[in-house]
VEXDREN-2710 file (C-alpha; in Angstrom, 1 decimal):
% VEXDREN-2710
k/r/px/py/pz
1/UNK/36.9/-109.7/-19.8
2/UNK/35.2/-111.4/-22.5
3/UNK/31.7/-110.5/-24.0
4/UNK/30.0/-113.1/-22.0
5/UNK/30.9/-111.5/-18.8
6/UNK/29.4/-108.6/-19.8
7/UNK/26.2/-109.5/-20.8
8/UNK/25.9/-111.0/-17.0
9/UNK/26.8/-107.2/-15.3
10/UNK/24.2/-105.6/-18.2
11/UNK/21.1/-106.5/-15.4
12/UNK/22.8/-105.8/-12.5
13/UNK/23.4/-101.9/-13.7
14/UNK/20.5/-101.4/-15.0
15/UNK/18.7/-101.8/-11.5
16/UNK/20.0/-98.4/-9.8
17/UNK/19.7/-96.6/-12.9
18/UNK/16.2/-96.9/-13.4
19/UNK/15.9/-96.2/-9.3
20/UNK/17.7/-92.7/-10.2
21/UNK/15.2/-92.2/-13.1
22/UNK/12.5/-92.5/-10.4
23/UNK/13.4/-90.6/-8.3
24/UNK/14.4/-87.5/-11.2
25/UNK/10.9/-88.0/-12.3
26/UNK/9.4/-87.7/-8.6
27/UNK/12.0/-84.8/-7.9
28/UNK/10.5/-82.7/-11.2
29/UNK/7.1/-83.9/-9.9
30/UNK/7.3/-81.7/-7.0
31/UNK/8.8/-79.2/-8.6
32/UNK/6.4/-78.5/-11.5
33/UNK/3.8/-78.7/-8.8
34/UNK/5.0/-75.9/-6.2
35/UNK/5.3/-73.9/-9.4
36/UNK/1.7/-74.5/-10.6
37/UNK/0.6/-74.1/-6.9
38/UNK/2.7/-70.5/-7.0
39/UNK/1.3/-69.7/-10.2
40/UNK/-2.2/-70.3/-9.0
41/UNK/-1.4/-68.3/-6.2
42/UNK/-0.2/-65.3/-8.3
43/UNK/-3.1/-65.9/-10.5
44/UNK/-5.7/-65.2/-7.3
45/UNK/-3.3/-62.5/-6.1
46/UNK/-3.5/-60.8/-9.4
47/UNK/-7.3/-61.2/-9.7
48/UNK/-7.6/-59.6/-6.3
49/UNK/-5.3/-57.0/-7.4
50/UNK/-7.0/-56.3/-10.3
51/UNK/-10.5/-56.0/-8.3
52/UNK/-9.5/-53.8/-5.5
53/UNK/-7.4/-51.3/-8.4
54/UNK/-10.8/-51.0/-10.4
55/UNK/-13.0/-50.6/-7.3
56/UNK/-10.0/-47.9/-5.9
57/UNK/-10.8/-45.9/-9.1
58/UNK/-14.2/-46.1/-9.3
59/UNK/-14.1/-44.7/-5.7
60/UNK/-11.8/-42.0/-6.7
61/UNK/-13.9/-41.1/-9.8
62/UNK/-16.8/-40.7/-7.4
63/UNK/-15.2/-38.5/-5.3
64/UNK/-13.7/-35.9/-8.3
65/UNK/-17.2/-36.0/-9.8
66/UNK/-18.5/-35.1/-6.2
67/UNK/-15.3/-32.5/-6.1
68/UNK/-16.2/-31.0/-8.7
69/UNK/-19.9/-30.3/-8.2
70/UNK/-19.0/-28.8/-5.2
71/UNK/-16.4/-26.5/-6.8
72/UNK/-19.1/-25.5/-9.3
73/UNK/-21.1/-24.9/-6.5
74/UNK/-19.1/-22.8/-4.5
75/UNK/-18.2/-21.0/-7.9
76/UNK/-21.9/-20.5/-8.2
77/UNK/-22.5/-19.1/-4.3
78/UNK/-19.1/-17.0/-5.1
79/UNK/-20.2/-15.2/-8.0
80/UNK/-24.1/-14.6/-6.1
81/UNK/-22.2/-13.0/-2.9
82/UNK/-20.0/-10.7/-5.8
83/UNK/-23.0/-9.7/-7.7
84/UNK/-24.7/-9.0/-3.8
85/UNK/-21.7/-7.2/-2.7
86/UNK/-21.8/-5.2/-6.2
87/UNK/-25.2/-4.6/-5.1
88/UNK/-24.4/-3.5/-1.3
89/UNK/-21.8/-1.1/-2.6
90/UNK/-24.1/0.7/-5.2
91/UNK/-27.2/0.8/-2.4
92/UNK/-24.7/2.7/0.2
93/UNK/-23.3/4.9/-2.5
94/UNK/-26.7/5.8/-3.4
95/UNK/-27.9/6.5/0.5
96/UNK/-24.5/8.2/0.5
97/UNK/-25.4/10.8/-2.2
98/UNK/-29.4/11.1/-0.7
99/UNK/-27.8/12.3/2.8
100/UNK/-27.7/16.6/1.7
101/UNK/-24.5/17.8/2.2
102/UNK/-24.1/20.0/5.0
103/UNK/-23.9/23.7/4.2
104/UNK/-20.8/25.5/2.9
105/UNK/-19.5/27.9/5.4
106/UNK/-20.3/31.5/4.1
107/UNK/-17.0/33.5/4.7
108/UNK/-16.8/36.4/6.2
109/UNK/-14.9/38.5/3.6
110/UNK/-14.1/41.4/6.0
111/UNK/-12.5/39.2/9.0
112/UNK/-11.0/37.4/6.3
113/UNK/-9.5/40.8/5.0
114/UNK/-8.9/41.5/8.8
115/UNK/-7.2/37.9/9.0
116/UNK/-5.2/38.4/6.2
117/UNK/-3.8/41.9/7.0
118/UNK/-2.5/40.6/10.3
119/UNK/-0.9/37.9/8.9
120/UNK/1.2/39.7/6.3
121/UNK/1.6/42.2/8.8
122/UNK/3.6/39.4/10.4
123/UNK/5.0/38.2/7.4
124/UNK/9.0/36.4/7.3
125/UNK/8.9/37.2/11.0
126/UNK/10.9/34.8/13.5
127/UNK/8.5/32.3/14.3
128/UNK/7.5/31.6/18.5
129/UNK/8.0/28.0/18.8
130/UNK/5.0/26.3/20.5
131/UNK/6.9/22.9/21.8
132/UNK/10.6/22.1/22.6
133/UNK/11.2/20.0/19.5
134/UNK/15.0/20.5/17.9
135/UNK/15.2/17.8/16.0
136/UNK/15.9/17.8/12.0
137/UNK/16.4/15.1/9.5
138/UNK/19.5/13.3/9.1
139/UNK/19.6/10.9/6.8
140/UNK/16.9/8.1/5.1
141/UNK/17.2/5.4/7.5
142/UNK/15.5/2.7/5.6
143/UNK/12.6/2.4/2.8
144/UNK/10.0/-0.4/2.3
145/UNK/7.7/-0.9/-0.5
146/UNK/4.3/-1.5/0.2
147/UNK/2.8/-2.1/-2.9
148/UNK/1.4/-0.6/-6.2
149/UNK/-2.0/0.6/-5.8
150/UNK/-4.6/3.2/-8.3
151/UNK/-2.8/6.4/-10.3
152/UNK/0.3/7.4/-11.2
153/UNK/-0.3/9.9/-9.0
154/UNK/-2.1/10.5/-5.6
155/UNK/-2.1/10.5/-1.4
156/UNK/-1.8/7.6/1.3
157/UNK/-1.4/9.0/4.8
158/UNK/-2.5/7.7/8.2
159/UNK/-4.0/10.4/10.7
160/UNK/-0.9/12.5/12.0
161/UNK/-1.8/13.4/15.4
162/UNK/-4.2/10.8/16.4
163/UNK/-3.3/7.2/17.3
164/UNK/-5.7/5.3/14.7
165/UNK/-4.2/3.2/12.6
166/UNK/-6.6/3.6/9.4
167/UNK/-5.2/3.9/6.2
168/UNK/-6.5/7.0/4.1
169/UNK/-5.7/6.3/0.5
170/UNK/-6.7/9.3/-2.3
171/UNK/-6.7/7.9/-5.7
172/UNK/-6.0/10.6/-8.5
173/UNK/-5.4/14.0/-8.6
174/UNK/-8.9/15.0/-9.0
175/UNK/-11.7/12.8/-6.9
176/UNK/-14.3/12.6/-4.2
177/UNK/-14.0/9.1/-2.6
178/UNK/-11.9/8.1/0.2
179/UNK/-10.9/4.7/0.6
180/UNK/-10.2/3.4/4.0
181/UNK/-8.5/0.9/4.8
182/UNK/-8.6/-0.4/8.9
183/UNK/-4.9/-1.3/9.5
184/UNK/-1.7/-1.3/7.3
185/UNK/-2.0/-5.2/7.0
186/UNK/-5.1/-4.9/5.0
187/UNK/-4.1/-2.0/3.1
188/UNK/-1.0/-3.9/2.0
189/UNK/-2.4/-7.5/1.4
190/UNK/-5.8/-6.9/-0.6
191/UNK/-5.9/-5.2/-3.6
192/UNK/-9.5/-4.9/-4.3
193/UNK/-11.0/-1.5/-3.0
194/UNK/-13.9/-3.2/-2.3
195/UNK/-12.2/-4.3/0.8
196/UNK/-12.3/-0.9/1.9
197/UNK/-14.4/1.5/3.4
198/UNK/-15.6/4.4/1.4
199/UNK/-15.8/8.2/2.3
200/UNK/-18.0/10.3/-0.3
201/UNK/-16.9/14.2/-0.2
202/UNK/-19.5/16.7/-0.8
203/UNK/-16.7/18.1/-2.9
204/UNK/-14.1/16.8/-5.1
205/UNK/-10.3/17.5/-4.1
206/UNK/-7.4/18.9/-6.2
207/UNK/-3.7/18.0/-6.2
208/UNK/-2.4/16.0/-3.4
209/UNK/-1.7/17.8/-1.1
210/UNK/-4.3/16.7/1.7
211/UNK/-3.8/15.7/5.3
212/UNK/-5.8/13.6/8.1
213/UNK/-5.0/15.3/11.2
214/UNK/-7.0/14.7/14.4
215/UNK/-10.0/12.9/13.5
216/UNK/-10.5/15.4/10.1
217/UNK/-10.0/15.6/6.3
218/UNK/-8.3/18.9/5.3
219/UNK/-8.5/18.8/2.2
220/UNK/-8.3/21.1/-1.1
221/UNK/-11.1/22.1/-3.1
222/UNK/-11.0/24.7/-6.8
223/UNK/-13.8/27.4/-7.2
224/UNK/-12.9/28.9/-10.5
225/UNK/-9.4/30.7/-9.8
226/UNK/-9.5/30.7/-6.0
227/UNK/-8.8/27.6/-3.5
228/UNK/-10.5/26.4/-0.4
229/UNK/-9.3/24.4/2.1
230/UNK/-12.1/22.2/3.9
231/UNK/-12.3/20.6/7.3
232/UNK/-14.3/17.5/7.4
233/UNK/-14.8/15.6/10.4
234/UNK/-14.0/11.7/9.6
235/UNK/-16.5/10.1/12.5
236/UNK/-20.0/12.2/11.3
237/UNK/-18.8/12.8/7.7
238/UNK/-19.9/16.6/7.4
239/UNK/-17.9/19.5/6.8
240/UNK/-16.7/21.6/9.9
241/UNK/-15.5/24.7/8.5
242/UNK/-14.2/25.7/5.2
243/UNK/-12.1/29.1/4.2
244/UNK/-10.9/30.2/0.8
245/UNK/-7.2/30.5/1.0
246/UNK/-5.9/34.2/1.3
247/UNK/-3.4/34.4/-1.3
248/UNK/-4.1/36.0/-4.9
249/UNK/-3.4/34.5/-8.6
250/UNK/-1.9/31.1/-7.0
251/UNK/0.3/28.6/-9.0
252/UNK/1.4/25.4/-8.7
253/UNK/3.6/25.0/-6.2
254/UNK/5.4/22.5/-7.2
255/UNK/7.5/22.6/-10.8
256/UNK/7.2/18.8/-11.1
257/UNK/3.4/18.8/-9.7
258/UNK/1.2/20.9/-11.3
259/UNK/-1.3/19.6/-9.7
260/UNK/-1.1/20.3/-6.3
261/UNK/-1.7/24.3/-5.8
262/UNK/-1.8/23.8/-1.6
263/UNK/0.1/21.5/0.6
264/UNK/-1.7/21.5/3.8
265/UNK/1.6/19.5/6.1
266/UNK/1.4/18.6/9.9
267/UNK/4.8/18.3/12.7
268/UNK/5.5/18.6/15.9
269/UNK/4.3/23.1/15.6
270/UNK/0.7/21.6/14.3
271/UNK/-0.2/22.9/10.8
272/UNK/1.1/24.2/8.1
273/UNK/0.1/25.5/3.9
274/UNK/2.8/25.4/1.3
275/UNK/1.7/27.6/-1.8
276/UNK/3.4/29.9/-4.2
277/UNK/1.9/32.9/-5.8
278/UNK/3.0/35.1/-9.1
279/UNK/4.0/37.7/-6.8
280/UNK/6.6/35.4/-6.2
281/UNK/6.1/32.8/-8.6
282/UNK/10.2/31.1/-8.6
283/UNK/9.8/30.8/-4.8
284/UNK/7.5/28.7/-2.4
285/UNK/5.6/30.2/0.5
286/UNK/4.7/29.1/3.5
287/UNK/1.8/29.6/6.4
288/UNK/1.5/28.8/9.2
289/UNK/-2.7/27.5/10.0
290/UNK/-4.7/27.4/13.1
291/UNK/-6.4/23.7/12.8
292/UNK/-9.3/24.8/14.3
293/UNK/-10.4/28.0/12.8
294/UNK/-8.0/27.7/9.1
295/UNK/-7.2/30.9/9.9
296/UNK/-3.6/31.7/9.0
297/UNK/-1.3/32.7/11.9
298/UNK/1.5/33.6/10.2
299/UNK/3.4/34.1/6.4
300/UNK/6.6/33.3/5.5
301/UNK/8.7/34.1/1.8
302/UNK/11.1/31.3/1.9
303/UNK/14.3/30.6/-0.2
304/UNK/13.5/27.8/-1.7
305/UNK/13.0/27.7/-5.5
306/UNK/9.5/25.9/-7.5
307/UNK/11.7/24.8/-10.2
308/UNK/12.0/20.8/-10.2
309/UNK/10.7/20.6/-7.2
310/UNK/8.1/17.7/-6.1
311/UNK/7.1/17.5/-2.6
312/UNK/7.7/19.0/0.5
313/UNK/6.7/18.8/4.1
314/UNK/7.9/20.2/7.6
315/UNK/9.6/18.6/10.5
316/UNK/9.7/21.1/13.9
317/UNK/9.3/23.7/12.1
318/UNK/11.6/23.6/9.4
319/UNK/10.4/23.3/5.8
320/UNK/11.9/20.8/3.8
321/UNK/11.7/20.9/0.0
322/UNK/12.1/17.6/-2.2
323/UNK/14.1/18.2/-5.8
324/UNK/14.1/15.9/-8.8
325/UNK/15.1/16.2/-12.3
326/UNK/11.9/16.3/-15.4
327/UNK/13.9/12.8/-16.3
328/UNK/13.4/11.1/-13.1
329/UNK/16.1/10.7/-10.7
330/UNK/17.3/10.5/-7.4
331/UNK/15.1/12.8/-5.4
332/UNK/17.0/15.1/-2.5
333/UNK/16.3/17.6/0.1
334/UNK/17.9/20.1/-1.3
335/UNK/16.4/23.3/0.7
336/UNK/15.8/23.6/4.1
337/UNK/14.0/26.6/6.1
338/UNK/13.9/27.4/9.9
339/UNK/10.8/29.3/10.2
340/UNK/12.5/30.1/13.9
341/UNK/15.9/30.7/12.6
342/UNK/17.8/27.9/15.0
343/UNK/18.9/26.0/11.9
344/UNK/20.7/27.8/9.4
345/UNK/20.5/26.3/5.7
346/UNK/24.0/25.4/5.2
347/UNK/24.0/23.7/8.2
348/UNK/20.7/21.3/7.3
349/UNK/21.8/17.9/5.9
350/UNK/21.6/17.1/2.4
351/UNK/18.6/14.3/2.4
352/UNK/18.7/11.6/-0.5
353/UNK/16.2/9.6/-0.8
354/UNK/17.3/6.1/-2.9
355/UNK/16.3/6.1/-6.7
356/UNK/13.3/3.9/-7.4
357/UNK/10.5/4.6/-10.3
358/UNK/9.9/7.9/-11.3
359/UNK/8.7/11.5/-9.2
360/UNK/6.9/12.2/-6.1
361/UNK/3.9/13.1/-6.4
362/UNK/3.2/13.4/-2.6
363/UNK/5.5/12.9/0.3
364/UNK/3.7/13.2/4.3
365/UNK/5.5/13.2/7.2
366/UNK/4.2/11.7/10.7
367/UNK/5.5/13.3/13.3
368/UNK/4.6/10.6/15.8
369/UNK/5.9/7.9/13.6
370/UNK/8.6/10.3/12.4
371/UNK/8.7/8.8/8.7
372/UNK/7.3/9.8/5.4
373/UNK/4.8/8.0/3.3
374/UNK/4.8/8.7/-0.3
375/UNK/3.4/8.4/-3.6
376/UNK/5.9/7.2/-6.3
377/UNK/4.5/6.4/-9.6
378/UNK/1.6/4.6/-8.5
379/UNK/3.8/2.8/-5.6
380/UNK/3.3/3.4/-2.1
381/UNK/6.6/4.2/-0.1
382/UNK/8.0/4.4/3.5
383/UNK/11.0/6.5/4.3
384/UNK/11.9/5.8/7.8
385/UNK/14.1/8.8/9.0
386/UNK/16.8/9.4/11.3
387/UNK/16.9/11.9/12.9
388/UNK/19.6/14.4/14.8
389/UNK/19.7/17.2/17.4
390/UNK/19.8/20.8/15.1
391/UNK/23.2/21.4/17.0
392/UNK/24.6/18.3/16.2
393/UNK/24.1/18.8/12.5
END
């Protein structure tokens, strides 16, 4: 084709290609303007955004400024109703120690001679049993921990023969205040004594070895070298009766409690003393009280030695005497007397009780609950027992 030719088709292509160009040009018209029409979009969007975020955090910057006056306002109320509490507490202690304390029995030195003569008199006989109870310890069925509350040492007991279920909690070896707590579930979820109710003693205790049986407080009280034990009535808070224990030049009757010179115990027989004298001073004694009088019924020498002893208590009549080591250990029954002679020693189980912090420093068995609450190193304990028949041991 010559160059003429060529020249003539020049016109005739450029026509569609100049259409396509249009229509390119249209085609990337549209285009750019959906994307400024989306981009204006985002751009309101955004703005929008942007407005509701700032008025979403001024709102919630309102609301922790109003948070927190309100915190420092209930701080404020908080700290009032602790400083009028502080100030409730130190108004009843002080009506407390206005009300006179009721007048200390006088005792009667020659019925208590008379007392005393009939019950040695009657001393390491068999024992009448008063109820049909032959049961004896088995085994520990199961412990729980409570918690860890006051002193290394001290008492937490319920009320032995009566149905409450108050929680009596002695602090110390050496105290007048009882703290009462109204069930086990507040004893064992508040910490605080304020949430407790208070008991002032006209006297201080010693030892631990103190019991709530029946609606009263027996409880221990020193006068130079001699011992009293004193019944105080719970509901009226006054003293019923008091009577200095009959038994000369006492000592400790526990070797790994000095403390605790009388342990007034409770079972199915009523009450009970555990003492030791220097008459007899390796052995611990035993007595058998009348609740309502103290007088003692009857005396009893048992076998059991003081040394590393550190608790004891009776179940139907049988005293049971808990051993340790002075480096603490895994405390045991290890002695067992039958005040009526049905259970022989060698035939008594050998109780251990599972190894946890250090000593006993009181142990109180519920004869209606028929498990032990004790004291261990400032942590209060429940041994569950099991029990058998004494023929079946």
């Amino acid at each position: 084709m010559g160059p003429w030719r060529c020249l003539l088709l020049l016109p005739l292509l450029a026509v569609p290609l100049r259409a396509q160009q249009q229509q390119f040009m249209e085609y990337v018209e549209r285009r750019l303007t959906l994307l400024e029409e989306r981009i204006s979009q985002w751009h309101d969007q955004s703005s929008r955004y942007s407005t509701e975020l700032r008025d979403f955090k001024n709102q919630v910057l309102g609301m922790l400024e109003a948070a927190e006056k309100e915190r420092e306002a209930m701080r404020t109320e908080a700290e009032s109703a602790a400083v009028r509490v502080d100030r409730l507490e130190r108004e009843v202690d002080y009506l407390e120690t206005q009300n006179p304390a009721p007048p200390c029995v006088e005792v009667d030195e020659t019925l208590m001679d008379k007392q005393v003569a009939t019950a040695k008199q009657r001393k390491n006989e068999k024992y009448t049993k008063l109820t049909d109870c032959s049961d004896t310890i088995a085994s520990v069925r199961a412990m729980k921990i409570l918690k860890r509350f006051g002193s290394t040492s001290g008492l937490w007991t319920k009320d032995a023969a009566g149905n409450s279920e108050k929680i009596y909690v002695f602090d110390g070896t050496a105290n007048d205040t009882v703290y009462v707590f109204p069930r086990m579930r507040e004893f064992t979820l508040f910490s605080a004594t304020r949430k407790a109710a208070r008991i002032k003693l006209p006297y201080p205790w010693v030892g631990t070895g103190h019991l709530v049986y029946d609606g009263h407080l027996y409880y221990i009280r020193q006068q130079g070298l001699s011992f009293q034990v004193i019944k105080f009535n719970l509901a009226n808070k006054t003293v019923v009766d008091s009577s200095v224990f009959p038994a000369e030049e006492q000592i400790p009757v526990f070797g790994l409690s000095p403390f605790t010179y009388i342990e007034v115990a409770a079972d199915e027989e009523g009450l009970w003393a555990i003492y030791a004298t220097k008459e007899d001073e390796k052995n611990i004694c035993l007595a058998k009280l009348d609740p309502g009088s103290l007088d003692i019924e009857q005396m009893w020498d048992t076998p059991c030695p003081r040394e590393n002893a550190e608790g004891a208590f009776v179940v139907c009549g049988a005293l049971h005497v808990v051993y340790n080591t002075r480096l603490p250990s895994r405390s045991r029954v290890q002695c067992v007397f039958d005040v009526s002679g049905t259970l022989a020693p060698e035939d008594a189980s050998l109780v251990y009780f599972p190894k946890r912090y250090g000593s006993h420093s009181s142990m109180k068995y519920s004869p209606r609950e028929r498990q032990v609450y004790a004291w261990d190193d400032g942590y209060q304990i429940i041994y569950r027992m099991e029990m058998k028949k004494k023929m079946e041991v």
